[in-house]
C-alpha angles and dihedrals in degrees: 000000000000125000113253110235105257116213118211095252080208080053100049087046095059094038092054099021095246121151112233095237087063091064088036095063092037085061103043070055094071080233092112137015129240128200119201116211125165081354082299123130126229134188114214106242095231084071106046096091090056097053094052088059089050082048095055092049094052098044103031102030095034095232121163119226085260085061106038082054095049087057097046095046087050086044090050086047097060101043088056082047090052091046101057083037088062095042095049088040076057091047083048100054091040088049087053102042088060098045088053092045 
């Protein structure tokens, strides 16, 4: 299994002007991971992305961590909604094609 790529989280503070207790309390959210290391602490690069969206909300919309989970666990949900609606449009399609056949 290959190692995932760890960003420095002080790192990721002073590149994108976040305060560490902001990641720190996404994190004791469940809504990010991080890895200590050397009493260090290290974001997984495949979420950064992610928490750079969690960061914008938070700067730029002035949304608290309640409400920056209350929008990831509706987005999840969604997602999860949009998912199960793909796979019964494909029932659907498979169900028709046979009554038509």
């Amino acid at each position: 299994m290959e190692k995932e790529e760890l960003m420095d989280a002080q790192e990721f503070c002073r590149h994108y002007q976040v305060e560490y207790s902001f990641i720190a309390a996404l994190h004791e959210s469940g809504l990010i991971e991080i890895t200590t290391v050397e009493e260090k602490g290290f974001i997984p690069e495949s979420q950064v992305p992610e928490l750079e969206k969690l960061s914008r909300l938070h700067y730029d919309l002035h949304i608290n961590v309640e409400g920056i989970e209350a929008i990831s666990h509706l987005l999840q949900k969604n997602k999860g909604l949009q998912s199960r609606l793909a796979q019964l449009e494909e029932r659907l399609r498979i169900y028709e094609s046979w009554v038509r056949g």
